[in-house]
C-alpha positions as CSV (number, residue, x, y, z in Angstrom):
1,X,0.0,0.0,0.0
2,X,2.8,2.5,0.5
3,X,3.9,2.1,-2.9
4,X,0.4,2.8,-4.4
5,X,0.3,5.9,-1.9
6,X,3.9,6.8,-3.3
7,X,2.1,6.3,-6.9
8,X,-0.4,9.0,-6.2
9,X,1.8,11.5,-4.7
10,X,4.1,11.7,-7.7
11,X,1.0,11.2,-10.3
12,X,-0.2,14.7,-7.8
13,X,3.1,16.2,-8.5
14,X,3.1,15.8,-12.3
15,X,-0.5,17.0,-12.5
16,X,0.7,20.4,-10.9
17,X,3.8,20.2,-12.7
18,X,1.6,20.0,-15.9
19,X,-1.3,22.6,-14.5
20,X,1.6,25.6,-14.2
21,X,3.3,24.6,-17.3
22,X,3.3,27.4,-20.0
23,X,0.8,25.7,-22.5
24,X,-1.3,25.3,-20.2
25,X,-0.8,28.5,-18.6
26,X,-1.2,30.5,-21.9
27,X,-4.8,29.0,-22.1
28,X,-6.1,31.0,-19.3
29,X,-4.0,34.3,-20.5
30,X,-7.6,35.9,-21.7
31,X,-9.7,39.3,-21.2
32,X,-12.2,37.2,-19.6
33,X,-13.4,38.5,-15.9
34,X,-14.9,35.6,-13.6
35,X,-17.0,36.8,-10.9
36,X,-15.2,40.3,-11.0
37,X,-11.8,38.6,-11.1
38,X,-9.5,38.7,-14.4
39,X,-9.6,35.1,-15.6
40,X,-5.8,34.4,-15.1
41,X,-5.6,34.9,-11.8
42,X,-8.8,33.3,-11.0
43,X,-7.4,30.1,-13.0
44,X,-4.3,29.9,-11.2
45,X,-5.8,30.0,-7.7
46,X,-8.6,27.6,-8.7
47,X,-5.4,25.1,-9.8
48,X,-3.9,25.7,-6.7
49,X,-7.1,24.7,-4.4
50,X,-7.6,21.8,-6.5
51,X,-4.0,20.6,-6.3
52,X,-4.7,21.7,-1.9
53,X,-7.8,19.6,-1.9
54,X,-6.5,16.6,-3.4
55,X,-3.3,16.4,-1.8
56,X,-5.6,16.6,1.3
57,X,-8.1,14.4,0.2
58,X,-5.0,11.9,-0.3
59,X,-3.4,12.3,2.5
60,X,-6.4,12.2,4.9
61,X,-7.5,9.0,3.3
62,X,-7.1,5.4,5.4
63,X,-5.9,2.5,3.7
64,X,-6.3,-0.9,5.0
């Protein structure tokens, strides 16, 4: 089970890795505004609470 938790963790890495990548950044680099926020910046810290919440979710999570 460690390994499989050590699986996850690095799969959780490379997602953020990817998520703040420039391609993927440049997709959100719009005149868009998102509940009175610019879009960018609203992207980034929706990234970044997903990336929070996972890891949490992860961490938190008993295995047997």
């Amino acid at each position: 089970m460690k390994r499989r938790r050590q699986a996850q963790l690095i799969a959780l890495f490379c997602l953020g890795w990817l998520l703040f990548s420039f391609p993927l950044l440049s997709l959100w680099d719009r005149d868009l505004v998102v509940f009175g926020l610019p879009l960018f910046p609203a992207g980034l810290f929706a990234c970044w609470a997903l990336l929070i919440v996972l890891l949490a979710w992860l961490m938190e999570r008993r295995e047997y």
